[in-house]
PDB file of N, CA, C and O in Angstrom:
ATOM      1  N   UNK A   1       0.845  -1.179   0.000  1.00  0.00           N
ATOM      2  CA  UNK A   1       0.000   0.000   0.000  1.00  0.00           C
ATOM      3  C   UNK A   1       0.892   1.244   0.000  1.00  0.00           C
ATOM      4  O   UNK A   1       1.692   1.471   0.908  1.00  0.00           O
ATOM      5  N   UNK A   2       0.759   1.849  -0.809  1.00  0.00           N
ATOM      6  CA  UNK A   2       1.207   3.363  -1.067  1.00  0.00           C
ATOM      7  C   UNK A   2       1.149   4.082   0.272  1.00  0.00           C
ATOM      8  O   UNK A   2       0.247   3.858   1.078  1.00  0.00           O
ATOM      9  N   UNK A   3       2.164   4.980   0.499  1.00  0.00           N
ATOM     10  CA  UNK A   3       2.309   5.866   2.049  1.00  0.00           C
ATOM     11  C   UNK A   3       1.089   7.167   1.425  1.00  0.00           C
ATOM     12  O   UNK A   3       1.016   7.624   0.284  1.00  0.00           O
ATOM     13  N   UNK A   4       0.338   7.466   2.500  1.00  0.00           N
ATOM     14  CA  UNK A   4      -0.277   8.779   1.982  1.00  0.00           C
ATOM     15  C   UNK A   4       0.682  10.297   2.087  1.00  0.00           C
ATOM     16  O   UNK A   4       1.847  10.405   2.470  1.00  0.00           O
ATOM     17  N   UNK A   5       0.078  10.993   1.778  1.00  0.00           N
ATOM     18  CA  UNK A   5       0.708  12.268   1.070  1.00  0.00           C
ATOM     19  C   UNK A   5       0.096  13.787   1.518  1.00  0.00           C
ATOM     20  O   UNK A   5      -0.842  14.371   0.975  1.00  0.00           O
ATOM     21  N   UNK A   6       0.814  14.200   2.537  1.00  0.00           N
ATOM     22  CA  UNK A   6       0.689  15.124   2.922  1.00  0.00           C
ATOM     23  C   UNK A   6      -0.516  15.892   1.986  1.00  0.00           C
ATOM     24  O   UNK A   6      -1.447  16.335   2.658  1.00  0.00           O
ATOM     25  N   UNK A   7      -0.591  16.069   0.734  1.00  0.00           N
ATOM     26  CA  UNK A   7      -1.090  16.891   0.198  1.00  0.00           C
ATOM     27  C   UNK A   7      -1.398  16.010  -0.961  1.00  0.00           C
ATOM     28  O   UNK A   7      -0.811  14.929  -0.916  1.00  0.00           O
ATOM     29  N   UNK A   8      -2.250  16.221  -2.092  1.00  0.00           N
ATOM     30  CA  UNK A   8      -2.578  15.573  -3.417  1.00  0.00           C
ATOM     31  C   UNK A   8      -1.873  16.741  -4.361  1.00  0.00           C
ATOM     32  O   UNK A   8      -1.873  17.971  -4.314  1.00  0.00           O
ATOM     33  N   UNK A   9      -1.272  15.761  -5.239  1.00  0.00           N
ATOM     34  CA  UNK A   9      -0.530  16.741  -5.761  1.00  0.00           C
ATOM     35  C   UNK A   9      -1.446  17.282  -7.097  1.00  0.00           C
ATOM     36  O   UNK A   9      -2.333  16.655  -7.676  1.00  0.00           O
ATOM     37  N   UNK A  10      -1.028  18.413  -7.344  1.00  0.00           N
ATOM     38  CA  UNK A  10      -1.803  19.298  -8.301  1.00  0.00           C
ATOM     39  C   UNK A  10      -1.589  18.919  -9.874  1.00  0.00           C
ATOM     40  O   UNK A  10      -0.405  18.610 -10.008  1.00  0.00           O
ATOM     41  N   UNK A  11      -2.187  18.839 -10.942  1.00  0.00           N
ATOM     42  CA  UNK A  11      -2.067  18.633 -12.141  1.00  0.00           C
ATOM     43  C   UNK A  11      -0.609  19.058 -12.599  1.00  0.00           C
ATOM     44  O   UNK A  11       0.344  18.375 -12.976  1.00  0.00           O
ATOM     45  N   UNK A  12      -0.756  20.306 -12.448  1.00  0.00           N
ATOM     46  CA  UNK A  12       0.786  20.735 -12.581  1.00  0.00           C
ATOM     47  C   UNK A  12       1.857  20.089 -12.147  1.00  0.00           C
ATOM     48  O   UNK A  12       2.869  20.008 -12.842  1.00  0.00           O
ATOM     49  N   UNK A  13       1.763  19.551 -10.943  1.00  0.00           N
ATOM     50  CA  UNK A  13       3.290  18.981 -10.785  1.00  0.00           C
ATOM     51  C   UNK A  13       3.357  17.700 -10.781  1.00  0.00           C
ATOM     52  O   UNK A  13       4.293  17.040 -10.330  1.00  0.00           O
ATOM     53  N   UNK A  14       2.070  17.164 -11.434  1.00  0.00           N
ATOM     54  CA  UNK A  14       2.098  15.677 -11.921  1.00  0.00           C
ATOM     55  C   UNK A  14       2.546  15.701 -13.506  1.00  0.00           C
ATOM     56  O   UNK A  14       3.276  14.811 -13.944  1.00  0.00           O
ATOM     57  N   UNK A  15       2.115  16.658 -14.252  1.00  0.00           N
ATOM     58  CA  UNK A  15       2.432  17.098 -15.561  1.00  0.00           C
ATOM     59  C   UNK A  15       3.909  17.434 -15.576  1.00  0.00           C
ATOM     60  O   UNK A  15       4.637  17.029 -16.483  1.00  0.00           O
ATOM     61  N   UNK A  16       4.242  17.993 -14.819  1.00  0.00           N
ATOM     62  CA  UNK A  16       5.798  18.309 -14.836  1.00  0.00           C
ATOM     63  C   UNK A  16       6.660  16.645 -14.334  1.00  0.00           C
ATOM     64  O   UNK A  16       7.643  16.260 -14.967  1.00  0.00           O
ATOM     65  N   UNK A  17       6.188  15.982 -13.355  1.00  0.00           N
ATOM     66  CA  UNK A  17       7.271  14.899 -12.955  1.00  0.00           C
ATOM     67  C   UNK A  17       6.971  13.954 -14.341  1.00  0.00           C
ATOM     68  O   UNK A  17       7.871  13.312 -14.883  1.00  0.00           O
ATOM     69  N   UNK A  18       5.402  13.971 -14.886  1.00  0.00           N
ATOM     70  CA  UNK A  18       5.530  12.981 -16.293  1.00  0.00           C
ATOM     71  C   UNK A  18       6.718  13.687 -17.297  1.00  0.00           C
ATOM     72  O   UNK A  18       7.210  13.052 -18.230  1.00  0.00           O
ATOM     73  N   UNK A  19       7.100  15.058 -16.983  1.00  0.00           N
ATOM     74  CA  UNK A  19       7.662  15.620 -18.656  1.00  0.00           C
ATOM     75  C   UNK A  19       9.213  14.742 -17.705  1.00  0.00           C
ATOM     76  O   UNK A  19       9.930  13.973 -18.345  1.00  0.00           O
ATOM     77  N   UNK A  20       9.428  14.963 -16.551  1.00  0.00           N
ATOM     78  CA  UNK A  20      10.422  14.927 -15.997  1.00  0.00           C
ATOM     79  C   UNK A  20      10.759  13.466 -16.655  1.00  0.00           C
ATOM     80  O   UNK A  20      11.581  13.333 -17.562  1.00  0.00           O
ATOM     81  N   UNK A  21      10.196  12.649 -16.218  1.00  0.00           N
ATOM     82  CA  UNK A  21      10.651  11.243 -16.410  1.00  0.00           C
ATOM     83  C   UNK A  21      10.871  10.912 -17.776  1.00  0.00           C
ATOM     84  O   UNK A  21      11.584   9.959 -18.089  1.00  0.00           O
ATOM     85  N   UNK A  22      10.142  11.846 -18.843  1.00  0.00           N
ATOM     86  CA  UNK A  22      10.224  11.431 -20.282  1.00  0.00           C
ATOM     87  C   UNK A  22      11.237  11.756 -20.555  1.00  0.00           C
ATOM     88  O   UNK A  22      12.089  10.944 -20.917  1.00  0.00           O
ATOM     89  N   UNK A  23      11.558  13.613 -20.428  1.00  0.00           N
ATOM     90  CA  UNK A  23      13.160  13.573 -20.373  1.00  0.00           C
ATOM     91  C   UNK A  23      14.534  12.502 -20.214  1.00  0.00           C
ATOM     92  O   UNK A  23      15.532  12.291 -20.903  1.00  0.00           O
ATOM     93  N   UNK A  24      13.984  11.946 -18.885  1.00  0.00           N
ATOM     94  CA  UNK A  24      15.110  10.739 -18.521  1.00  0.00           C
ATOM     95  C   UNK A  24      14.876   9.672 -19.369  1.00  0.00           C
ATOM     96  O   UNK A  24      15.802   8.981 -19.794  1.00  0.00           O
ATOM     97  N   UNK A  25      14.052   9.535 -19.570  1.00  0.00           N
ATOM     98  CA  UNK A  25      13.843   8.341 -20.626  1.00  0.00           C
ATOM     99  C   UNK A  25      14.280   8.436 -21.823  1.00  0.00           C
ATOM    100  O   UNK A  25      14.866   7.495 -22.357  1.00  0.00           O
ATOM    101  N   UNK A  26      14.048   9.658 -22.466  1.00  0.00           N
ATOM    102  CA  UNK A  26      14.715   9.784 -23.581  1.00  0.00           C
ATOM    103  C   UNK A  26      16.390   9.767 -23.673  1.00  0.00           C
ATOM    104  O   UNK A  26      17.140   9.052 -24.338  1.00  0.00           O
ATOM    105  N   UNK A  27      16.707  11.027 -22.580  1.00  0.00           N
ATOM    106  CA  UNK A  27      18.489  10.980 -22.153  1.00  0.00           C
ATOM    107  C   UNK A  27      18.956   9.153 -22.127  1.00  0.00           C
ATOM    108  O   UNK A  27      20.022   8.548 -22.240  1.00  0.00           O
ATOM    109  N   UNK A  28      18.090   8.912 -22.000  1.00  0.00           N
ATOM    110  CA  UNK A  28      18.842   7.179 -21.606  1.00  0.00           C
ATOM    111  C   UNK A  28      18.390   6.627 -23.068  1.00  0.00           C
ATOM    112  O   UNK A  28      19.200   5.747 -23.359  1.00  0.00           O
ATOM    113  N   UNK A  29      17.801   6.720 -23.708  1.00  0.00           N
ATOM    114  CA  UNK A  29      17.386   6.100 -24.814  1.00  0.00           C
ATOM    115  C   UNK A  29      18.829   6.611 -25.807  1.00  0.00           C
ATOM    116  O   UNK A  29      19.460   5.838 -26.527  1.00  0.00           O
ATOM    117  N   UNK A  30      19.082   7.834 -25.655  1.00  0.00           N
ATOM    118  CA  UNK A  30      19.840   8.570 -26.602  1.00  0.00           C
ATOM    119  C   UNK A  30      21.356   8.163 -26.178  1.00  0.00           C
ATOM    120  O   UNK A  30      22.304   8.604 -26.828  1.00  0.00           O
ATOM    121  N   UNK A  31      21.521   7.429 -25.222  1.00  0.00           N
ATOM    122  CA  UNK A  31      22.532   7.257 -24.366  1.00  0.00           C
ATOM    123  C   UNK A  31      23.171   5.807 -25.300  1.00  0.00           C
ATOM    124  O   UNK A  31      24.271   5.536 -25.781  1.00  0.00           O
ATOM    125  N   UNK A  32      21.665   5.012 -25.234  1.00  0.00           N
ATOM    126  CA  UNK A  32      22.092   3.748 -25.817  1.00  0.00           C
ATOM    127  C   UNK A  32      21.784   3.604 -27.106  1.00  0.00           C
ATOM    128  O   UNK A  32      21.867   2.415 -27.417  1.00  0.00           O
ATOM    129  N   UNK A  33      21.398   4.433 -28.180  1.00  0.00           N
ATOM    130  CA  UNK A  33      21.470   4.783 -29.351  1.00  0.00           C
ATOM    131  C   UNK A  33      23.267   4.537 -29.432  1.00  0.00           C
ATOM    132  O   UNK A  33      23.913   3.515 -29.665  1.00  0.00           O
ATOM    133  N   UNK A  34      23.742   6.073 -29.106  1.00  0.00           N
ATOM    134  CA  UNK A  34      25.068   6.275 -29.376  1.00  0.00           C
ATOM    135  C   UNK A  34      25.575   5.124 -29.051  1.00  0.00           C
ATOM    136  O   UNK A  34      25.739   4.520 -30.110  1.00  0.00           O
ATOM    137  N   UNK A  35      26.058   4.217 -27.814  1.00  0.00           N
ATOM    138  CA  UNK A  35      26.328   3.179 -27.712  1.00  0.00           C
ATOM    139  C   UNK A  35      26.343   1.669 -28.559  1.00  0.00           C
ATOM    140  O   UNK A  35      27.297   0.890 -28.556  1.00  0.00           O
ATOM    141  N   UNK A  36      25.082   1.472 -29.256  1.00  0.00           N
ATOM    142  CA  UNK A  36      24.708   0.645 -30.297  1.00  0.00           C
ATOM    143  C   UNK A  36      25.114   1.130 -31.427  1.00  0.00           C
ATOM    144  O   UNK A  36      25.664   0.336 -32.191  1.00  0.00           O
ATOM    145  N   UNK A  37      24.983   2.356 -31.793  1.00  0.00           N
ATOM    146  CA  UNK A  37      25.876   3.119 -33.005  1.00  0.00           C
ATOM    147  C   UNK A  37      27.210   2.668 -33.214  1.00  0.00           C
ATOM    148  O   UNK A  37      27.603   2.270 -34.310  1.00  0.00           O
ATOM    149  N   UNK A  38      28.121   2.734 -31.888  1.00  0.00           N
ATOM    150  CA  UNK A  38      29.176   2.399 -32.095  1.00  0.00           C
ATOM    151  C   UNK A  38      29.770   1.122 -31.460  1.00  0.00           C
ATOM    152  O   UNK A  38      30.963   0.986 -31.189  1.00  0.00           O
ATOM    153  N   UNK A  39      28.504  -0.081 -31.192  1.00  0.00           N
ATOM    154  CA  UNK A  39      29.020  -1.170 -31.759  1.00  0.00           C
ATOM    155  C   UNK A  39      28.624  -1.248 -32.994  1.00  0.00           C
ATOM    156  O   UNK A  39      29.177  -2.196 -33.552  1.00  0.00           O
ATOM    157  N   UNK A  40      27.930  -0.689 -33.655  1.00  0.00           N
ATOM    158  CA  UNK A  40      27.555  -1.708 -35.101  1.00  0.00           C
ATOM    159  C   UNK A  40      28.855  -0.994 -36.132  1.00  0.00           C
ATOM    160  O   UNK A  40      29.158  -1.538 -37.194  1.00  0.00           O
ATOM    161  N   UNK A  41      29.569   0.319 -35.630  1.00  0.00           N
ATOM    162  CA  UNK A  41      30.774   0.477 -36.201  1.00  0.00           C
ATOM    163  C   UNK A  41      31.937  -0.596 -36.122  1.00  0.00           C
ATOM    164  O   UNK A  41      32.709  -0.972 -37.004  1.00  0.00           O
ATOM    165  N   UNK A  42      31.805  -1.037 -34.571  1.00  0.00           N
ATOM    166  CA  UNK A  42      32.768  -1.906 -34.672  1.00  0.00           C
ATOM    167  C   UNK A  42      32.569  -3.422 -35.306  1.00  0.00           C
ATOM    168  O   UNK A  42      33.401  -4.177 -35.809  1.00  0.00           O
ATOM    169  N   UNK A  43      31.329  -3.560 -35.117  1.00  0.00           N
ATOM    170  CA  UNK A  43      31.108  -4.830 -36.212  1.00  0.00           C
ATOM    171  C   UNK A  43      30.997  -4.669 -37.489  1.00  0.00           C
ATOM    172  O   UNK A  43      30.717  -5.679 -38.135  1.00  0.00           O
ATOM    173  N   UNK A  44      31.190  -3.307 -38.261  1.00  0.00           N
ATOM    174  CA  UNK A  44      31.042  -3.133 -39.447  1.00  0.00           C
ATOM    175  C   UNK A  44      32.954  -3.459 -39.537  1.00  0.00           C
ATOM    176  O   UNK A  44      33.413  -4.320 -40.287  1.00  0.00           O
ATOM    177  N   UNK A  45      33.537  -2.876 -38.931  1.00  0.00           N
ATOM    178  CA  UNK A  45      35.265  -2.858 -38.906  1.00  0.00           C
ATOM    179  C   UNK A  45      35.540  -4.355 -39.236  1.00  0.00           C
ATOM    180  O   UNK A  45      36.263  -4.688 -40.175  1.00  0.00           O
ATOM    181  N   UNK A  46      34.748  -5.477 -38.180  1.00  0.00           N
ATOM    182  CA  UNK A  46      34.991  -6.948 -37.846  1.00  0.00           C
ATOM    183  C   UNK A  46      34.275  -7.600 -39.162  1.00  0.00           C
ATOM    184  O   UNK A  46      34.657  -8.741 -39.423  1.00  0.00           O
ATOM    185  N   UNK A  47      33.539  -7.176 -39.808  1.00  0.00           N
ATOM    186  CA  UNK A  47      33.076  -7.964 -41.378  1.00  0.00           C
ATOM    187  C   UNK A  47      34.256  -7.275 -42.468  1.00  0.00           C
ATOM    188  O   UNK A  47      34.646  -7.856 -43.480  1.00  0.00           O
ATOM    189  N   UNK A  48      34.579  -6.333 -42.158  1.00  0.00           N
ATOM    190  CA  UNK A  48      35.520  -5.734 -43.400  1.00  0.00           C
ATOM    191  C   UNK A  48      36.852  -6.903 -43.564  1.00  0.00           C
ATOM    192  O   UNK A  48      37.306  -7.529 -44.521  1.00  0.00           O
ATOM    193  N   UNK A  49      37.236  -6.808 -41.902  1.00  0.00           N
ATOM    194  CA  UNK A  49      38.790  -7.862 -41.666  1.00  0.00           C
ATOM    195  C   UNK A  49      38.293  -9.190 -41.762  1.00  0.00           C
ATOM    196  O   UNK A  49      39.171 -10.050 -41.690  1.00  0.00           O
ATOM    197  N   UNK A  50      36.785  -9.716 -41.945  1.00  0.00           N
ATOM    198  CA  UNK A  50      36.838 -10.826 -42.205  1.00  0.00           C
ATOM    199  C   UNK A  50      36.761 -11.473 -43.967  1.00  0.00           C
ATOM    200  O   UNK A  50      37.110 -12.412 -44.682  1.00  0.00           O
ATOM    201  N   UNK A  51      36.032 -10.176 -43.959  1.00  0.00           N
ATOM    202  CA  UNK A  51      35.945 -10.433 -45.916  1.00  0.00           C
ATOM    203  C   UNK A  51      37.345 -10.490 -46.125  1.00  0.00           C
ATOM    204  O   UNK A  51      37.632 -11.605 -46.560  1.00  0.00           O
ATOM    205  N   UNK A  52      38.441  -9.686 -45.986  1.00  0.00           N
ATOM    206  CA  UNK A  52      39.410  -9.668 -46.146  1.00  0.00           C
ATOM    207  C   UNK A  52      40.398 -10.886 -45.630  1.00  0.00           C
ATOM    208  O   UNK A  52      41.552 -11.061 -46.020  1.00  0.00           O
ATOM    209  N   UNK A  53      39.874 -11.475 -44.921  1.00  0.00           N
ATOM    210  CA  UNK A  53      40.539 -12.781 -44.485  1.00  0.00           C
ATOM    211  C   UNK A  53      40.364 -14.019 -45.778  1.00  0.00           C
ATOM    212  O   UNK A  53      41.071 -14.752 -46.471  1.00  0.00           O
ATOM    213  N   UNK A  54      38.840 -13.656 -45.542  1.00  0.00           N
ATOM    214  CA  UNK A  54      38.026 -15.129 -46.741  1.00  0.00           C
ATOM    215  C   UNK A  54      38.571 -15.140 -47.971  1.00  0.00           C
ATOM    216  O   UNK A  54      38.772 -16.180 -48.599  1.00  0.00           O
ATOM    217  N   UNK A  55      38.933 -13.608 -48.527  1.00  0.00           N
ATOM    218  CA  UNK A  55      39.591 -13.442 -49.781  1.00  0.00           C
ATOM    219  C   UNK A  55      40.835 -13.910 -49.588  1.00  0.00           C
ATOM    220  O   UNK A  55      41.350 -14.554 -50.502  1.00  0.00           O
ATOM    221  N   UNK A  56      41.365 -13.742 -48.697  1.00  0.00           N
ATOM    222  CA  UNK A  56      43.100 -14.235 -48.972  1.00  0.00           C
ATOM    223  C   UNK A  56      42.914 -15.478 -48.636  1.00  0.00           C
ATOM    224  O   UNK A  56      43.511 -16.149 -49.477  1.00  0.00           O
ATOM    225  N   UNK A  57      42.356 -16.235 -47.781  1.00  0.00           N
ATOM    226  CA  UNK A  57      42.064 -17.504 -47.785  1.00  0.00           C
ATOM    227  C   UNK A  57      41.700 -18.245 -48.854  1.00  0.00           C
ATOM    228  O   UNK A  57      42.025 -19.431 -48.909  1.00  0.00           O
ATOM    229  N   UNK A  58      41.080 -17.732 -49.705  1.00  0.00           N
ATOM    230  CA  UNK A  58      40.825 -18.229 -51.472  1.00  0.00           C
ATOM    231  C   UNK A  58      41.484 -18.103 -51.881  1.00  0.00           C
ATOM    232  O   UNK A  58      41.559 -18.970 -52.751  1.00  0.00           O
ATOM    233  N   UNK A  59      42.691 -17.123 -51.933  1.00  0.00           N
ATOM    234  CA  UNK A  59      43.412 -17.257 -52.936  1.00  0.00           C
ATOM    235  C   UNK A  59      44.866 -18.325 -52.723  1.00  0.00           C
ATOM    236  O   UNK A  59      45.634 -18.803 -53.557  1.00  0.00           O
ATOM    237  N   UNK A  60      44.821 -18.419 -51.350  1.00  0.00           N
ATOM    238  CA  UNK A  60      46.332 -19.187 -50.838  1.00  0.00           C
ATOM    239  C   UNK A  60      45.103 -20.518 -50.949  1.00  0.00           C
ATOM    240  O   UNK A  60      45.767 -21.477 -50.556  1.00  0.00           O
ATOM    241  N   UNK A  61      43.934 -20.966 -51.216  1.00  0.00           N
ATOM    242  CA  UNK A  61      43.699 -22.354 -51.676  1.00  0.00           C
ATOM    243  C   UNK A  61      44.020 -21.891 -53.115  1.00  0.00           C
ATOM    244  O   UNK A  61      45.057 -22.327 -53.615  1.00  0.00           O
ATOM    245  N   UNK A  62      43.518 -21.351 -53.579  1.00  0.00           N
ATOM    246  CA  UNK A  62      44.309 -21.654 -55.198  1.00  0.00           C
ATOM    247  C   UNK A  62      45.381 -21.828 -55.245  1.00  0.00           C
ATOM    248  O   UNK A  62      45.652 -22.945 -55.686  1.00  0.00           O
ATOM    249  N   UNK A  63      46.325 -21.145 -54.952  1.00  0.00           N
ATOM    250  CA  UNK A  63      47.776 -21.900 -54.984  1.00  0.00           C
ATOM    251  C   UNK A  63      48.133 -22.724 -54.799  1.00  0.00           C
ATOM    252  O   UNK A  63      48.833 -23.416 -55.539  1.00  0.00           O
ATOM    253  N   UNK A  64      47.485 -23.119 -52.884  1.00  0.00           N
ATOM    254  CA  UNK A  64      47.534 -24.502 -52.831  1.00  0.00           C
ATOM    255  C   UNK A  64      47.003 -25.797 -53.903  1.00  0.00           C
ATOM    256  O   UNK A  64      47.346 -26.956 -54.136  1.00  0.00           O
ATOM    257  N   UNK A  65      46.202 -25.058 -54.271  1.00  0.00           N
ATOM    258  CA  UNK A  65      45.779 -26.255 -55.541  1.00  0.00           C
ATOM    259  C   UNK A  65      46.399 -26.728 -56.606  1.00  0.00           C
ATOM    260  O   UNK A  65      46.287 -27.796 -57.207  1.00  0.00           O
ATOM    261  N   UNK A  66      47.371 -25.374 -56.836  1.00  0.00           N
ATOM    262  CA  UNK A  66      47.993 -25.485 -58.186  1.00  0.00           C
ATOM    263  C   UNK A  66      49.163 -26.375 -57.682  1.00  0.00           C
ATOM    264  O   UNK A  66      49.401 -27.494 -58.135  1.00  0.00           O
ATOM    265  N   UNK A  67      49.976 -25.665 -56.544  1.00  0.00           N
ATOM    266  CA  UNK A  67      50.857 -26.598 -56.011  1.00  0.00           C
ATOM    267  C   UNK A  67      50.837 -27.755 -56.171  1.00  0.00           C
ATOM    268  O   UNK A  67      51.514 -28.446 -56.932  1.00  0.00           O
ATOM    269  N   UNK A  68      49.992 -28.053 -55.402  1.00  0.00           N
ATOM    270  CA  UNK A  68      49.338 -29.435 -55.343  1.00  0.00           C
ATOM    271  C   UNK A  68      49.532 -30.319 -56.847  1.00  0.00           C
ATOM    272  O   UNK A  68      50.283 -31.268 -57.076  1.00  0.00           O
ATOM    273  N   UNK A  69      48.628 -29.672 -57.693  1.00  0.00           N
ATOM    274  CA  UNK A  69      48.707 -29.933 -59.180  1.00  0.00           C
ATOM    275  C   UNK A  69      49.633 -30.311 -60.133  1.00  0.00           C
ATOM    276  O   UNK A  69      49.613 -30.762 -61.279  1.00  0.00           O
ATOM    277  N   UNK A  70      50.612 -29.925 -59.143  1.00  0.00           N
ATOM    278  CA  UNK A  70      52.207 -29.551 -60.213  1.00  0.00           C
ATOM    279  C   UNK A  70      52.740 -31.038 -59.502  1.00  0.00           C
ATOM    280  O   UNK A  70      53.464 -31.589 -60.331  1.00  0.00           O
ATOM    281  N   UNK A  71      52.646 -31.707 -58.490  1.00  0.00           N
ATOM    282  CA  UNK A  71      53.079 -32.493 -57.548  1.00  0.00           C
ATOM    283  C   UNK A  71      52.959 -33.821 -58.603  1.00  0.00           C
ATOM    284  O   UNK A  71      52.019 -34.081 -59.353  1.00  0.00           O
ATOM    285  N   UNK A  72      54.342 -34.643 -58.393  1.00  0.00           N
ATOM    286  CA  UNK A  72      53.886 -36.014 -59.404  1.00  0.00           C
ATOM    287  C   UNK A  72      53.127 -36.944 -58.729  1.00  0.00           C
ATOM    288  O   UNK A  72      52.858 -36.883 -57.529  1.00  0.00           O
ATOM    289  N   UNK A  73      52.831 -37.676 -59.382  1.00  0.00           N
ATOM    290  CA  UNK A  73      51.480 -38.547 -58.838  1.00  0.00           C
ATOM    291  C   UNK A  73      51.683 -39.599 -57.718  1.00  0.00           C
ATOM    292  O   UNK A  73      50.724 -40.248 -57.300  1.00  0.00           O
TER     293      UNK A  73
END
């Protein structure tokens, strides 16, 4: 059960603690925006070095293949 309250509070300063809390809500929303922003930078960084892996990985199997190829039977 809720403590009672000296007083009932007035429209006004129920209107103001709702703007209050939206404020915070938003500050925190905007908080973890930026945050998620810059992981998906860093996972954009972590697909670049991996494409770049897969490609050189294809190409050292081609060699290996050719190698391979050149090898007598």
């Amino acid at each position: 059960m809720l403590p009672r309250m000296a007083h009932e509070p007035t429209n006004g300063q129920i209107l103001e603690a709702l703007i209050d809390f939206r404020d915070g809500v938003a500050a925190k929303l905007e908080q973890h925006d930026r945050r998620f922003d810059a992981m998906d930078r860093r996972f954009d960084g972590v697909d670049i070095r991996l494409d770049k892996i897969e490609r050189r990985m294809g190409r050292l199997e081609t060699r290996l293949e050719n190698l391979e190829s050149r090898l007598p039977a």
